[in-house]
Each structure stands twice: as structure tokens, then as C-alpha cells.
N, CA, C and O atoms as a Maestro MAE file, in Angstrom:
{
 s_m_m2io_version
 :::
 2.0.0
}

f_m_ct {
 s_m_title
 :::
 protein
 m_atom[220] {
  # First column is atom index #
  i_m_mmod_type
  r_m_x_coord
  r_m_y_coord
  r_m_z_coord
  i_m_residue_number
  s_m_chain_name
  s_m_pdb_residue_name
  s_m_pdb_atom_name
  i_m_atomic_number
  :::
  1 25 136.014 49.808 57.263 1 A "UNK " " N  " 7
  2 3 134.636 49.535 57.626 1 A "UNK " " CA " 6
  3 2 134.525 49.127 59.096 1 A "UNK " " C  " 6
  4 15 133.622 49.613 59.777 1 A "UNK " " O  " 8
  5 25 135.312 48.344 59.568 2 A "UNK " " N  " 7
  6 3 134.975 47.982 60.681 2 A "UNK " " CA " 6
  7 2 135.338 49.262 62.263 2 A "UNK " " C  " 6
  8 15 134.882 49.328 63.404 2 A "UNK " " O  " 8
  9 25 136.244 49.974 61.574 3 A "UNK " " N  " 7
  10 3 135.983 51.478 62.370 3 A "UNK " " CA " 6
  11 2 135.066 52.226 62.869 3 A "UNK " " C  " 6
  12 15 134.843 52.705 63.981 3 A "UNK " " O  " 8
  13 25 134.428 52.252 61.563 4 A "UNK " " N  " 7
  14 3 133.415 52.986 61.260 4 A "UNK " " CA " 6
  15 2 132.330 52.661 62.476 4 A "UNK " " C  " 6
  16 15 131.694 53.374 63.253 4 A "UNK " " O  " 8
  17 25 132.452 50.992 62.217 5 A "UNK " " N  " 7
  18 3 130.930 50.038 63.098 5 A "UNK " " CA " 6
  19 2 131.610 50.391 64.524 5 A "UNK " " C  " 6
  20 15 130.786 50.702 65.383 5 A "UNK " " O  " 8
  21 25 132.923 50.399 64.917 6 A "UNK " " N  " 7
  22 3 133.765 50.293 66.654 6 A "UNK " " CA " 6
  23 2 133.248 51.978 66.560 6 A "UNK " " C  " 6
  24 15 132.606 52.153 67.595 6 A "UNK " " O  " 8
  25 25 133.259 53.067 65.886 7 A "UNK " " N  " 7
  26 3 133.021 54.113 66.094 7 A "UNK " " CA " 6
  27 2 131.397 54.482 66.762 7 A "UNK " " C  " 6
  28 15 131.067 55.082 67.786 7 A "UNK " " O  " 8
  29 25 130.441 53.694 65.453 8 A "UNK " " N  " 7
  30 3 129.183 53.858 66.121 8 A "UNK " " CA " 6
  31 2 128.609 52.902 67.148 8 A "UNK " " C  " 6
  32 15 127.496 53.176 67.595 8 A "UNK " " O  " 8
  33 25 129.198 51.875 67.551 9 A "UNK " " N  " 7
  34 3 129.340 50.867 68.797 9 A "UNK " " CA " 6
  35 2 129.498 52.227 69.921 9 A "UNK " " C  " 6
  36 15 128.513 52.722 70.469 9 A "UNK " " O  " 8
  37 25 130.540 52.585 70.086 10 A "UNK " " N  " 7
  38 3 131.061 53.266 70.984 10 A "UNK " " CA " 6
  39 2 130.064 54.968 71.454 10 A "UNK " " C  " 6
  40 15 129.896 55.451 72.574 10 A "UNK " " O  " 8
  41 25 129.646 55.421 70.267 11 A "UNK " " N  " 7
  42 3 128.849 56.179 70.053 11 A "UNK " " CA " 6
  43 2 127.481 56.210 70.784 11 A "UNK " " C  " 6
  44 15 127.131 57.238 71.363 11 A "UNK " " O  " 8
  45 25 126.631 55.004 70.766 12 A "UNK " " N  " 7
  46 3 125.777 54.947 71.267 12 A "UNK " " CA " 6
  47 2 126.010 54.076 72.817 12 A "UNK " " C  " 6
  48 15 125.186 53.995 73.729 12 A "UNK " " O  " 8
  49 25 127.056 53.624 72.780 13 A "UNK " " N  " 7
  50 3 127.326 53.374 74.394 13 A "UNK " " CA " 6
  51 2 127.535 54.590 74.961 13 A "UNK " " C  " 6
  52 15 126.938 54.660 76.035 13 A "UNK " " O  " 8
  53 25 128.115 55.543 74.695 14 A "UNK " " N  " 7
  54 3 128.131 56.745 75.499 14 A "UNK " " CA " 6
  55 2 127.085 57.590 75.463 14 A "UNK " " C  " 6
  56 15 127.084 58.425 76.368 14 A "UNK " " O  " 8
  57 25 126.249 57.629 74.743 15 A "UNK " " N  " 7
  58 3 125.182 58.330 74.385 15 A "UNK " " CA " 6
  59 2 124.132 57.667 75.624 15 A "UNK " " C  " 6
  60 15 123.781 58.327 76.603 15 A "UNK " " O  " 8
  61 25 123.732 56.298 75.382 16 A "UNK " " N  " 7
  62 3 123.089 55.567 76.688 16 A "UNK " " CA " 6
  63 2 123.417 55.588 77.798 16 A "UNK " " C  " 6
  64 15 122.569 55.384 78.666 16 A "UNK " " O  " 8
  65 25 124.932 55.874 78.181 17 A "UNK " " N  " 7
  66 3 125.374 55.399 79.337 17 A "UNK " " CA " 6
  67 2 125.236 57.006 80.074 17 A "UNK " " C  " 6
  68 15 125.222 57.017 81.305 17 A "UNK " " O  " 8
  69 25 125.127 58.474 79.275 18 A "UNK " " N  " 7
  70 3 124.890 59.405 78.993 18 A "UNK " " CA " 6
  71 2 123.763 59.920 80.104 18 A "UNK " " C  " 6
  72 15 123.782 60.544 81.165 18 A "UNK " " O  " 8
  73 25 122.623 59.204 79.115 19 A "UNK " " N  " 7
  74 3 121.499 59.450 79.485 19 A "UNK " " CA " 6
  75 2 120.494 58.928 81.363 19 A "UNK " " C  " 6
  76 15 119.782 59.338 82.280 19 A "UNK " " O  " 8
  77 25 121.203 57.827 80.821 20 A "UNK " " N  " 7
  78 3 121.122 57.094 82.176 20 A "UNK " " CA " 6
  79 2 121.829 57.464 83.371 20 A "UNK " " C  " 6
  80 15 121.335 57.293 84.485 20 A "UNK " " O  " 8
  81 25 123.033 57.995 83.172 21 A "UNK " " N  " 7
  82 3 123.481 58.759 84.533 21 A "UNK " " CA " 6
  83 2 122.874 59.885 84.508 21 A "UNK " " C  " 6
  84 15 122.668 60.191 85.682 21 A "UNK " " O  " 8
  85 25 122.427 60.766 83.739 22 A "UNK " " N  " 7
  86 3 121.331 61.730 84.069 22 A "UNK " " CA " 6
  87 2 120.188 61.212 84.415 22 A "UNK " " C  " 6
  88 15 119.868 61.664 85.515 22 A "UNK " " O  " 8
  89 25 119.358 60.423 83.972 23 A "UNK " " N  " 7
  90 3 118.529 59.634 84.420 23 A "UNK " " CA " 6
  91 2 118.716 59.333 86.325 23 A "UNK " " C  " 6
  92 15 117.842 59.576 87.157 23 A "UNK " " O  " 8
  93 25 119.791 58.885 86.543 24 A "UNK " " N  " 7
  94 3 120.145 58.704 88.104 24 A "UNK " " CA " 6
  95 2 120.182 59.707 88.531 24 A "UNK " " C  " 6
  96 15 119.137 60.041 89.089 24 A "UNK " " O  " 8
  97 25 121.090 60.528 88.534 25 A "UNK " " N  " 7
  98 3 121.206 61.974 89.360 25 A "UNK " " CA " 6
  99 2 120.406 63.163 89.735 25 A "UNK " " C  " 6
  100 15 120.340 63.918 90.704 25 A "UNK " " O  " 8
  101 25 119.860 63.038 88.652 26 A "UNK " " N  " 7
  102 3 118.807 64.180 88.673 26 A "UNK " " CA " 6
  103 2 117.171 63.738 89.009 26 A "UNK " " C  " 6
  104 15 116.427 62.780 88.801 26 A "UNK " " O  " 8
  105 25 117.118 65.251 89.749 27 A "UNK " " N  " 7
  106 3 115.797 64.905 91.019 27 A "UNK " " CA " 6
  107 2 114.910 64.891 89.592 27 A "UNK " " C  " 6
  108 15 115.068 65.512 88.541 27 A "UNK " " O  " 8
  109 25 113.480 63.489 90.204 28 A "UNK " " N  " 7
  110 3 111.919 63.425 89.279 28 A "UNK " " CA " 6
  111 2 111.454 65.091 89.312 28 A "UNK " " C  " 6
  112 15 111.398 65.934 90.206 28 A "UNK " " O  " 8
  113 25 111.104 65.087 87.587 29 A "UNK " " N  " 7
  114 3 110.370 66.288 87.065 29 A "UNK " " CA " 6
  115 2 108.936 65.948 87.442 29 A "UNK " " C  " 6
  116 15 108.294 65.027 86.936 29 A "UNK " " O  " 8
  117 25 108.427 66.915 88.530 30 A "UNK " " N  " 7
  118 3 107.157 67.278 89.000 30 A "UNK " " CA " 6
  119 2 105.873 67.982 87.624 30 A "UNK " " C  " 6
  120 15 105.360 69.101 87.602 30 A "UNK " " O  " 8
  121 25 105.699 66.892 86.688 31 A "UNK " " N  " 7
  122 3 104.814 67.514 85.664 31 A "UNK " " CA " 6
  123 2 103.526 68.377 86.207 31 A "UNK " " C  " 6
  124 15 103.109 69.301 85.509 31 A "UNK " " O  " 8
  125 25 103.018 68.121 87.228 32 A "UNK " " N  " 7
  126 3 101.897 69.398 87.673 32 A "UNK " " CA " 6
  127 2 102.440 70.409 88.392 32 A "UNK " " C  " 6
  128 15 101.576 71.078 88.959 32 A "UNK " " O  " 8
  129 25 103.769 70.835 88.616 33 A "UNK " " N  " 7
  130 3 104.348 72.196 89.068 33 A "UNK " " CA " 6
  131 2 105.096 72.955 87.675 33 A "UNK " " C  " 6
  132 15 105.752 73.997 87.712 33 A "UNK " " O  " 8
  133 25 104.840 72.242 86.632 34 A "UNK " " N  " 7
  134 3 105.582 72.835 85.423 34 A "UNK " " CA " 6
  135 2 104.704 74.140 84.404 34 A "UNK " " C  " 6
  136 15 103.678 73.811 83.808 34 A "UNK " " O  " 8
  137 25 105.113 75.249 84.328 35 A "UNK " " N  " 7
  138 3 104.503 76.544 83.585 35 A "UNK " " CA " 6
  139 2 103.532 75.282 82.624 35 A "UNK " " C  " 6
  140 15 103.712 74.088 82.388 35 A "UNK " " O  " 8
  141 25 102.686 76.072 82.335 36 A "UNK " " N  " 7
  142 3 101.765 75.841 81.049 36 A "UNK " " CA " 6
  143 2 102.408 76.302 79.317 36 A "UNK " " C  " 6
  144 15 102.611 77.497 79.100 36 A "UNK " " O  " 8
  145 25 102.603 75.557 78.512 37 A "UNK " " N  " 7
  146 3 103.424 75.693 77.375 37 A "UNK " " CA " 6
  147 2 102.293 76.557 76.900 37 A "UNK " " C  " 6
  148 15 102.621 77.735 76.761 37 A "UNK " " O  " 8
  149 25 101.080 76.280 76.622 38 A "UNK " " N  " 7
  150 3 99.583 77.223 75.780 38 A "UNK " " CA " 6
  151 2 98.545 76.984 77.180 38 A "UNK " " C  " 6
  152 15 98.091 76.103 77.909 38 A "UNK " " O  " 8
  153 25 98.548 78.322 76.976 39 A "UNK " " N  " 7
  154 3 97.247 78.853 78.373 39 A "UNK " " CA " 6
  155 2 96.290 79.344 77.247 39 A "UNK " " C  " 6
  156 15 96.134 80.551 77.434 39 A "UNK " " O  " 8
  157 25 95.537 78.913 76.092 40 A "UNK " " N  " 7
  158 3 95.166 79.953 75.203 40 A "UNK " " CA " 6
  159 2 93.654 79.509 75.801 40 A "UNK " " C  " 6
  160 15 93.248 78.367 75.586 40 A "UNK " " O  " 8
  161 25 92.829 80.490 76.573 41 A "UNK " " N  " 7
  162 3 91.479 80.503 76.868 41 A "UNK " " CA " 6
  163 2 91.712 80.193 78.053 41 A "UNK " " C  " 6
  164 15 90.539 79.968 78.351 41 A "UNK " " O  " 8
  165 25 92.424 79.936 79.247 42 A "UNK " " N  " 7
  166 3 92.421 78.758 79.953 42 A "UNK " " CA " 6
  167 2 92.379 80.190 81.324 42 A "UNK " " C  " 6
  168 15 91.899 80.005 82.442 42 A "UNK " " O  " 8
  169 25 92.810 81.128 80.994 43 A "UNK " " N  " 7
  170 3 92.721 82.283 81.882 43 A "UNK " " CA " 6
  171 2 94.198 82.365 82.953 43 A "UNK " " C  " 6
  172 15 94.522 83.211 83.787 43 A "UNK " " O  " 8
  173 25 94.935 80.984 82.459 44 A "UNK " " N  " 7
  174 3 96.177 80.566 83.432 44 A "UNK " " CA " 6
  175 2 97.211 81.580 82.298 44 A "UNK " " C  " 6
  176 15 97.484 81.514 81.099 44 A "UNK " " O  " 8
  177 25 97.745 82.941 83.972 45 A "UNK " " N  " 7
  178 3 99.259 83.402 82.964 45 A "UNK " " CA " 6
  179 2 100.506 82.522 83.093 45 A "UNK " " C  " 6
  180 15 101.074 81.914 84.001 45 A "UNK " " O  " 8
  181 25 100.708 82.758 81.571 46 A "UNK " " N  " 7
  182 3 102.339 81.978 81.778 46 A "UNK " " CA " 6
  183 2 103.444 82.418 82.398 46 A "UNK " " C  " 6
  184 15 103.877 83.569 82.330 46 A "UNK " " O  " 8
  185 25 103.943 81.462 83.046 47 A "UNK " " N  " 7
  186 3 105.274 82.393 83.443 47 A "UNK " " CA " 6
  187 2 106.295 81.863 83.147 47 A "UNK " " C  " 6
  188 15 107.240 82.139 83.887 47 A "UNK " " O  " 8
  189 25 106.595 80.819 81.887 48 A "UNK " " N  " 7
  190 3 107.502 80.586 80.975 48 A "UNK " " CA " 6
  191 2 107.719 81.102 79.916 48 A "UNK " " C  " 6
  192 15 106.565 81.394 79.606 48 A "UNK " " O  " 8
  193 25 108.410 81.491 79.002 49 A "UNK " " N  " 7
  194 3 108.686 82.066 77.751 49 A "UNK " " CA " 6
  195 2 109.625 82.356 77.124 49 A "UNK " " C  " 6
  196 15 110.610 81.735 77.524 49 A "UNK " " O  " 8
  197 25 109.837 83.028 76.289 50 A "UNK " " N  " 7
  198 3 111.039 82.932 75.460 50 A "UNK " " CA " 6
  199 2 112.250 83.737 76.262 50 A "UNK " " C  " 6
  200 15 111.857 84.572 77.077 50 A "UNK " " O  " 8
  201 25 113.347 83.609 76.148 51 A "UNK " " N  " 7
  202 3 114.565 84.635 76.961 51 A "UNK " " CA " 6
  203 2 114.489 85.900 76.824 51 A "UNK " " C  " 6
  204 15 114.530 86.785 77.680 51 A "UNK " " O  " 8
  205 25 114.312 85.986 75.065 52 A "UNK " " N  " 7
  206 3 114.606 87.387 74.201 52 A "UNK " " CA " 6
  207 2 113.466 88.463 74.267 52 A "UNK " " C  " 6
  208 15 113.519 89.651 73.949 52 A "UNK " " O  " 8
  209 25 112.140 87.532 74.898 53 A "UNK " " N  " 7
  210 3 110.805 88.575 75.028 53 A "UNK " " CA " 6
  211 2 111.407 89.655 76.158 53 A "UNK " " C  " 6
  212 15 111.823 89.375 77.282 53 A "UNK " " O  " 8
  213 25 111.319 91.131 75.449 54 A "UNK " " N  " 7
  214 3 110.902 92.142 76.774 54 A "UNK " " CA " 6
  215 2 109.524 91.460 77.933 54 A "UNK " " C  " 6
  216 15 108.375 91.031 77.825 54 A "UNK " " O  " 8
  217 25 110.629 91.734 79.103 55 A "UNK " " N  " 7
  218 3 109.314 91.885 80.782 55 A "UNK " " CA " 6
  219 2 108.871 93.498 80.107 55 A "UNK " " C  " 6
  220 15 108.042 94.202 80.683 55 A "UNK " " O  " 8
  :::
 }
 m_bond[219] {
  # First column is bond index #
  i_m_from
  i_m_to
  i_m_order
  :::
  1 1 2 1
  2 2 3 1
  3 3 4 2
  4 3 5 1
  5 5 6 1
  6 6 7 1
  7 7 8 2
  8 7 9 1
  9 9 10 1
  10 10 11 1
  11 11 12 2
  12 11 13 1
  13 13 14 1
  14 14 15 1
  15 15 16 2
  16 15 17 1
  17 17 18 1
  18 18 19 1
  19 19 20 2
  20 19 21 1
  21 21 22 1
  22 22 23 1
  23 23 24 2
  24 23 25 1
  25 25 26 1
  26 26 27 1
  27 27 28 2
  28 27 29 1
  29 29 30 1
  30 30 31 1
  31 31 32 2
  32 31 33 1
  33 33 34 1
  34 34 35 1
  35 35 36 2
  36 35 37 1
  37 37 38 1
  38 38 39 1
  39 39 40 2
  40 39 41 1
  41 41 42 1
  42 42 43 1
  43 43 44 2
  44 43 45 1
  45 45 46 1
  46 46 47 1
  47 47 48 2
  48 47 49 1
  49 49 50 1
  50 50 51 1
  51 51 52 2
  52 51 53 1
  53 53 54 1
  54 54 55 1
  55 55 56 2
  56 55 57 1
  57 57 58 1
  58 58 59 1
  59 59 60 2
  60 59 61 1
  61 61 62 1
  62 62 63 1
  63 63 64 2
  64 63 65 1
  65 65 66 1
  66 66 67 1
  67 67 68 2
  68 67 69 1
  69 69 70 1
  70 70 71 1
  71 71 72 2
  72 71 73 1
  73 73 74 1
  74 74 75 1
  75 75 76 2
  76 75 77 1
  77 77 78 1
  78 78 79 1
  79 79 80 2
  80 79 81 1
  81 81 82 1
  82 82 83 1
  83 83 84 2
  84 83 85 1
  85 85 86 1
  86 86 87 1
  87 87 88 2
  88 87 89 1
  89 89 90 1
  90 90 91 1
  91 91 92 2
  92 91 93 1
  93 93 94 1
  94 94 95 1
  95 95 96 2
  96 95 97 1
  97 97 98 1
  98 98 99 1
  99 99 100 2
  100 99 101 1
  101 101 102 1
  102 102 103 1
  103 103 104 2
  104 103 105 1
  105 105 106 1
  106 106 107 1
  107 107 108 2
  108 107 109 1
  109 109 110 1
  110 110 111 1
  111 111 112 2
  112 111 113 1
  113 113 114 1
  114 114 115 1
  115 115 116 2
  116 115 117 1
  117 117 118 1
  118 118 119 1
  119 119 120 2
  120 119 121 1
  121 121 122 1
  122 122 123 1
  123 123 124 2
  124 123 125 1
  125 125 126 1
  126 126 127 1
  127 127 128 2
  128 127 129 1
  129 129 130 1
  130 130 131 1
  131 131 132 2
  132 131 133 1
  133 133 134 1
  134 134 135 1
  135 135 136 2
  136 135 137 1
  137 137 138 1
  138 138 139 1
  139 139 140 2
  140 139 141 1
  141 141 142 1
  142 142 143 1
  143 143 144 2
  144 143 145 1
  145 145 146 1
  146 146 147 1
  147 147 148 2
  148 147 149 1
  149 149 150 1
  150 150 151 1
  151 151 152 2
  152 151 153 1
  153 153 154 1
  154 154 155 1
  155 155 156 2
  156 155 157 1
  157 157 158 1
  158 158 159 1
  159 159 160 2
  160 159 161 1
  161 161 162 1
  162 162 163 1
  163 163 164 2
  164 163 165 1
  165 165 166 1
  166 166 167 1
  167 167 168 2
  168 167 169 1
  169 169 170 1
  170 170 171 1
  171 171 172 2
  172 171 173 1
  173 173 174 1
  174 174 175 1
  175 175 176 2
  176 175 177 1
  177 177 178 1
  178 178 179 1
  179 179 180 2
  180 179 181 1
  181 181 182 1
  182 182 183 1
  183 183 184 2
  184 183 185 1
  185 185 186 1
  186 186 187 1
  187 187 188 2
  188 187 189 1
  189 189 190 1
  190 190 191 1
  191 191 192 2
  192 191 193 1
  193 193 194 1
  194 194 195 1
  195 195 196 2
  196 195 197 1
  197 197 198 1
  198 198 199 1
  199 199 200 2
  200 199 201 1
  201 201 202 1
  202 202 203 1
  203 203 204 2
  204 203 205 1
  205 205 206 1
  206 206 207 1
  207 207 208 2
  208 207 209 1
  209 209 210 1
  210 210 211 1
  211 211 212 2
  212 211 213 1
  213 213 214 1
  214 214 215 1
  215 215 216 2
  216 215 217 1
  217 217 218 1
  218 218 219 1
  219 219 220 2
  :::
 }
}
């Protein structure tokens, strides 16, 4: 039992410690330069989408 707990101790320290150095390194996401997920009416084309769609 007490493995188990040093296993998920350890688990979520790396998982946090994880996130947070991505958190540091990587440049702020500009949310008003990001594609539109649903343009539905909006007259805006997307220019995000799936990989597998034919251009």
C-alpha cells in the first residue's frame, strides 16, 4: 500500500512540475489571432480543420 501512495505522490509531482515548465517556456497564446472553432452564420472562413479533410 504504501507504494502504491509513493507511486501516486510521485505521479502528480511530475505531472505538475510538467505542466508548469510548459507553462514557463512557452510563448502566451494570443486568443484573438486563433482560427474560429464554428464560423456557422458568422460569414468568417475557417482556416482550421481537421488533417484528413481534402483542400
Amino acid at each position: 500500500m504504501r507504494r502504491t501512495a509513493l507511486n501516486r505522490w510521485i505521479f502528480w509531482l511530475v505531472l505538475i512540475g510538467f505542466v508548469a515548465w510548459d507553462f514557463g517556456v512557452s510563448a502566451p497564446v494570443n486568443l484573438r489571432m486563433e482560427p474560429p472553432i464554428f464560423a456557422a452564420g458568422s460569414g468568417v472562413t475557417l482556416s482550421g480543420g481537421h488533417c484528413a479533410r481534402p483542400k
